[in-house]
C-alpha positions in Angstrom: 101.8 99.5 124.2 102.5 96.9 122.0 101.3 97.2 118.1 99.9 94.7 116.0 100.0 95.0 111.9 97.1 93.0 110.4 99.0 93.2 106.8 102.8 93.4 105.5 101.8 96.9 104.5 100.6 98.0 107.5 103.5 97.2 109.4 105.7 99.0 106.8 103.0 101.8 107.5 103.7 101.8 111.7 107.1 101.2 111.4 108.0 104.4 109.0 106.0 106.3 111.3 107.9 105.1 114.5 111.2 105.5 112.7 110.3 109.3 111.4 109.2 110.1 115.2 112.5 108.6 116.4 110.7 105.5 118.4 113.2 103.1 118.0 111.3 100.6 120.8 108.2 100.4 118.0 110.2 99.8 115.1 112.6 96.9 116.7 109.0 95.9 117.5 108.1 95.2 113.9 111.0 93.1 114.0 111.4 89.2 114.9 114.4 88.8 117.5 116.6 86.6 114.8 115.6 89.6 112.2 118.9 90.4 109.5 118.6 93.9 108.2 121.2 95.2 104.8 123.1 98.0 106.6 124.6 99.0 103.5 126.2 96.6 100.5 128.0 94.2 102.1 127.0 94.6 105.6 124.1 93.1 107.9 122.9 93.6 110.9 121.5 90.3 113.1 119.3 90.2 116.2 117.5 92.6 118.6 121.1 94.0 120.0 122.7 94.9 116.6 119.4 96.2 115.1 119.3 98.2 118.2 122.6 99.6 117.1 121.9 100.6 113.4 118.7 102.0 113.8 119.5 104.6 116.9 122.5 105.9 114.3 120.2 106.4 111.5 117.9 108.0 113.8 120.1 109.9 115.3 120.7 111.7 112.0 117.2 112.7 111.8 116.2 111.1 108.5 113.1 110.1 107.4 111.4 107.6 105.5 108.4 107.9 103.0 106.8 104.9 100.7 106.5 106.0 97.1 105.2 102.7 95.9 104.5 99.4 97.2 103.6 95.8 96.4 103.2 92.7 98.4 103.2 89.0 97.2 102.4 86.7 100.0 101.7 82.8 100.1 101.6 80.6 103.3 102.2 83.3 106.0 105.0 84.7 104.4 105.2 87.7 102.3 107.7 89.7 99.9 107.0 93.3 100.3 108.4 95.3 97.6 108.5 99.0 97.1 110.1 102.3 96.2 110.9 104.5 99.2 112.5 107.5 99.7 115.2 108.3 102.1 115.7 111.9 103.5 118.7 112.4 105.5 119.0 115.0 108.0 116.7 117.7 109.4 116.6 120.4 106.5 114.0 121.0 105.0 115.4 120.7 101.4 115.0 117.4 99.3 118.4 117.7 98.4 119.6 115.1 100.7 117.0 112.9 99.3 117.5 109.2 98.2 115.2 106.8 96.6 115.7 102.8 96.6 114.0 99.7 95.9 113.5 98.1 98.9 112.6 94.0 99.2 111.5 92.8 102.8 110.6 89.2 103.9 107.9 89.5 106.4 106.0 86.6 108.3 102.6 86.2 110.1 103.4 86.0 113.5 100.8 83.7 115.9 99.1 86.9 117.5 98.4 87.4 114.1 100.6 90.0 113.2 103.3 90.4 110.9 106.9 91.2 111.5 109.9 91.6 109.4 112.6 88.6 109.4 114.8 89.7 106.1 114.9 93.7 105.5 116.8 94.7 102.4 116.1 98.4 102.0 118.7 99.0 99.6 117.3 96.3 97.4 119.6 95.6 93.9 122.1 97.7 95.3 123.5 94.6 97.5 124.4 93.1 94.2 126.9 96.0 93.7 128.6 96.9 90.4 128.5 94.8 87.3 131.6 93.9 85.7 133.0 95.6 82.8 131.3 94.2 80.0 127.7 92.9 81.7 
C-alpha cells in the first residue's frame, strides 16, 4: 500500500519509521526516481537502483534513526527540511554507537499531493569536510 505524506515532516516521520522497521520498499517510496542521497562526504548515491543499494546496507546493520529537532522552510512546492537526528548503529541496546548530525533535505510536492524527497543530505555540514589550517 502505497503512502502519501501531506507535509515535508510527515514524510520524514513515515520514512524513519520504515527505515527503523527495515522496509526498504516504503522508504525508496518517499523518494522521487532521479532522488541523490549524501552517502558519506564525498559520495552520492543517484536513482531508484543505487538508493536501493545504500539503504539495504545501512539497514542491514540494524541502525536506527530518531528526529531530535526539526524545521521546514517551504515556498512554491518545494521545501528545505532541516533537523538534528540521531543515528544508532547496530542492534545493542547501548547509546554508545550513537551519532547525531544536522541533516538538510530538499523535498517537493508531488501531483498526488504528496511530498517526496529529491536532494537528501543527512550528514549536513559534514559534506563540506575539514577547514583548512588557519579558517
Amino acid at each position: 500500500m502505497k503512502m502519501i505524506a501531506h507535509s515535508p515532516e510527515h514524510a520524514v516521520e513515515l520514512l524513519d519509521r520504515a527505515f527503523n522497521e527495515g522496509d526498504i520498499e516504503t522508504v525508496l517510496g518517499f523518494y522521487e526516481e532521479a532522488a541523490v542521497v549524501v552517502t558519506e562526504p564525498g559520495k552520492l548515491a543517484r536513482g531508484t537502483q543505487e538508493l536501493r543499494s545504500f539503504f539495504d546496507r545501512v539497514m542491514r546493520s540494524g541502525s536506527s534513526a530518531k528526529q531530535l529537532k526539526t524545521h521546514v522552510i517551504e515556498a512554491d512546492g518545494v521545501a528545505l527540511f532541516l533537523s538534528r537526528w540521531t543515528l544508532h548503529i547496530g542492534n545493542e541496546s547501548s547509546n554508545a554507537d550513537d551519532r547525531t548530525f544536522i541533516a538538510t533535505t530538499v523535498f517537493r510536492k508531488q501531483s498526488d499531493g504528496g511530498w517526496k524527497a529529491l536532494i537528501d543530505n543527512s550528514l549536513g555540514p559534514l559534506v563540506l569536510g575539514s577547514d583548512p589550517p588557519g579558517l
